[in-house]
VOFI-33118 format. One record per residue (C-alpha): residue number from 0; residue in one letter; chain; y, x, z. Coordinates in steps of 0.05 Angstrom, whole numbers, plus 32768, in hexadecimal, padded with zeros to 4 digits. Layout:
+-----+----+----+------+------+------+
:   i : aa : ch :   py :   px :   pz :
+-----+----+----+------+------+------+
: NUM :  A :  A :    Y :    X :    Z :
...
+-----+----+----+------+------+------+
END
This chain:
+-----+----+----+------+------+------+
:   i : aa : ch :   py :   px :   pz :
+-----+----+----+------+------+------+
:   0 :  X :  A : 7D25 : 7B5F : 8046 :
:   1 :  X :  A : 7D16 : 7BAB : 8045 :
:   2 :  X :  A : 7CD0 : 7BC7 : 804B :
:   3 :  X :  A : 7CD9 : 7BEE : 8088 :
:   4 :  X :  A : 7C97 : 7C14 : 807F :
:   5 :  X :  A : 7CAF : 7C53 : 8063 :
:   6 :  X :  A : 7CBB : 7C92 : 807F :
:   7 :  X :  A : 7CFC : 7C98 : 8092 :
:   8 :  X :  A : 7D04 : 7CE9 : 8084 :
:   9 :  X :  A : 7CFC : 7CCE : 8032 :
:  10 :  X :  A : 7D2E : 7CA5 : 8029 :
:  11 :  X :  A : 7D7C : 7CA9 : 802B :
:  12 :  X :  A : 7DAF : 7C9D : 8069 :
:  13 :  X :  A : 7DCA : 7C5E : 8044 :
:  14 :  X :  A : 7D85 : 7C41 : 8046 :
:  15 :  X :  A : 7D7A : 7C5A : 8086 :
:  16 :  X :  A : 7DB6 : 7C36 : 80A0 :
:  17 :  X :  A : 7DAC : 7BF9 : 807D :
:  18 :  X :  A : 7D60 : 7BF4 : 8096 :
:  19 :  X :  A : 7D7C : 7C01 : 80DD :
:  20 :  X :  A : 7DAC : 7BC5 : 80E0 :
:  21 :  X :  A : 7D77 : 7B96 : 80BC :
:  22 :  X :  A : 7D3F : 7BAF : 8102 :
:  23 :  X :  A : 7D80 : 7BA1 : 8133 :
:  24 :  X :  A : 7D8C : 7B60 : 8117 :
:  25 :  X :  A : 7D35 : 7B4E : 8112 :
:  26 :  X :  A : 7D38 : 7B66 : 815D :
:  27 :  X :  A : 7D71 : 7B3D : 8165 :
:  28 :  X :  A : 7D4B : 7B03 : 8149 :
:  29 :  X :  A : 7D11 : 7AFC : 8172 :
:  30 :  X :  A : 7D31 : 7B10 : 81B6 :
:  31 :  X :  A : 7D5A : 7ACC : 81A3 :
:  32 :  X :  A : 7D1D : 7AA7 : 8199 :
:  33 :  X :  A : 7D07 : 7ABC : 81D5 :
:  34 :  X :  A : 7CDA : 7AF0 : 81B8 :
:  35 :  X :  A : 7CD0 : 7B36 : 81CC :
:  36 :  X :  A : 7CDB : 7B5E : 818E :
:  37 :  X :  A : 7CA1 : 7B79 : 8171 :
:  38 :  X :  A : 7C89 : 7BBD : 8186 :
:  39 :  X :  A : 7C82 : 7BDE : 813F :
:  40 :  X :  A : 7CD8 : 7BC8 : 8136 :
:  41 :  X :  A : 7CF0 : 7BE4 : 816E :
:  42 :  X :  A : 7CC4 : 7C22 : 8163 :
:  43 :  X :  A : 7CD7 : 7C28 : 8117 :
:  44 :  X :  A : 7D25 : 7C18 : 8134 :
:  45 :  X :  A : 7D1D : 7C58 : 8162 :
:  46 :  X :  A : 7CFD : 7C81 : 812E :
:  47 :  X :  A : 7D3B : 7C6B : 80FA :
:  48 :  X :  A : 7D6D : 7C7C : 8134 :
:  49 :  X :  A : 7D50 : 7CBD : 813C :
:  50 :  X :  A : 7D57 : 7CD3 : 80F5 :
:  51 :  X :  A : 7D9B : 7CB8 : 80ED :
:  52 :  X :  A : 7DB0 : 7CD9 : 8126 :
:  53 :  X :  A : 7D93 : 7D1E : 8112 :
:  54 :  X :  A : 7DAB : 7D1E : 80C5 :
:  55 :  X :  A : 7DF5 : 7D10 : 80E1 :
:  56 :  X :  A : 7DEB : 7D4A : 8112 :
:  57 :  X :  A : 7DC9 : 7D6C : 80D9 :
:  58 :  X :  A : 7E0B : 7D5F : 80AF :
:  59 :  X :  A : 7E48 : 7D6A : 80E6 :
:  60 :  X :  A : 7E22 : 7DB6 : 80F1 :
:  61 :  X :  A : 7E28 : 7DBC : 80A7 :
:  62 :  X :  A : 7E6E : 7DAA : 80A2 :
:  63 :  X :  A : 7E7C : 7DD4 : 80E2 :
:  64 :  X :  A : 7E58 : 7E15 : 80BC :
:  65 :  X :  A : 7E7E : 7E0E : 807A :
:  66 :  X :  A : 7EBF : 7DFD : 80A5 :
:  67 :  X :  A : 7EB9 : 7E3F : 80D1 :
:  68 :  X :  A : 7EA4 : 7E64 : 8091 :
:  69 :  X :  A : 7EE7 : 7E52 : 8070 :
:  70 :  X :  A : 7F11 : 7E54 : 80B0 :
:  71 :  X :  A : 7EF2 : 7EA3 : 80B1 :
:  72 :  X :  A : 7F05 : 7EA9 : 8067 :
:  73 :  X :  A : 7F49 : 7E9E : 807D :
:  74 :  X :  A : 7F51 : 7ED1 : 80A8 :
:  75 :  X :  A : 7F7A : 7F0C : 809F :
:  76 :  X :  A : 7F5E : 7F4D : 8088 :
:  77 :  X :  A : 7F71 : 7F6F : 80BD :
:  78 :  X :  A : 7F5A : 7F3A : 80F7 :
:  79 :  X :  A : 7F11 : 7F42 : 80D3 :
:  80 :  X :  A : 7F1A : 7F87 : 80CE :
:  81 :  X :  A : 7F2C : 7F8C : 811B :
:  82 :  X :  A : 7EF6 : 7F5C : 8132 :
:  83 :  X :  A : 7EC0 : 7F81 : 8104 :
:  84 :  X :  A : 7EDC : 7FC1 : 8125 :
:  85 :  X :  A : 7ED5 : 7FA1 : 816B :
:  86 :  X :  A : 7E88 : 7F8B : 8159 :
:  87 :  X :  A : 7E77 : 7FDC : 813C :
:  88 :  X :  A : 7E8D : 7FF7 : 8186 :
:  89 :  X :  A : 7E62 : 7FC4 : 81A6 :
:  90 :  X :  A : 7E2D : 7FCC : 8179 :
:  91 :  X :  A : 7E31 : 8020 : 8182 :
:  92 :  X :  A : 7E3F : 8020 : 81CE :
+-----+----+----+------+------+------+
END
C-alpha cells in the first residue's frame, strides 16, 4: 500500500494515478463495510483529482502551443506576409 501522505505537486502523474485508484478502491472498501470513508481519503482523493486534472490540461495546452506553432511554420510566405501586413494597418490606423 502507498503512503498517501505526500504532496501531490512532487511526485509524477504515474504515481499520481496509481495513488488515485488505490483511495477509489479504500473508499470503495469501507462504503462496503458499511463505513463512511474516512474524511482525510476522500479529501486527499479530491486533492489527487485536482492535480491530475490540471497537469493533463497543463499538457493538451502544451501540445496545442507547439501544434499551432508548427501549423504557422507551415504557412506560406506570402499568407504570413499578408496577415503580418493586415496586423501593421491595424496596428497604424
Amino acid at each position: 500500500m502507498i503512503n498517501f501522505d505526500f504532496d501531490p505537486r512532487d511526485v509524477n502523474l504515474d504515481t499520481l494515478i496509481l495513488a488515485q485508484a488505490e483511495l477509489k478502491t479504500l473508499a470503495e472498501g469501507y462504503q462496503a463495510n458499511g463505513i463512511p470513508a474516512p474524511e482525510r481519503v476522500t479529501d486527499k482523493l479530491a486533492v489527487i483529482g485536482s492535480e491530475i486534472t490540471a497537469r493533463v490540461k497543463a499538457d493538451r495546452q502544451k501540445r496545442l502551443k507547439m501544434l499551432k506553432a508548427r501549423e504557422a511554420a507551415l504557412t506560406p510566405a506570402d499568407e504570413q506576409r499578408k496577415s503580418i501586413q493586415s496586423e501593421i494597418a491595424d496596428l497604424e490606423k
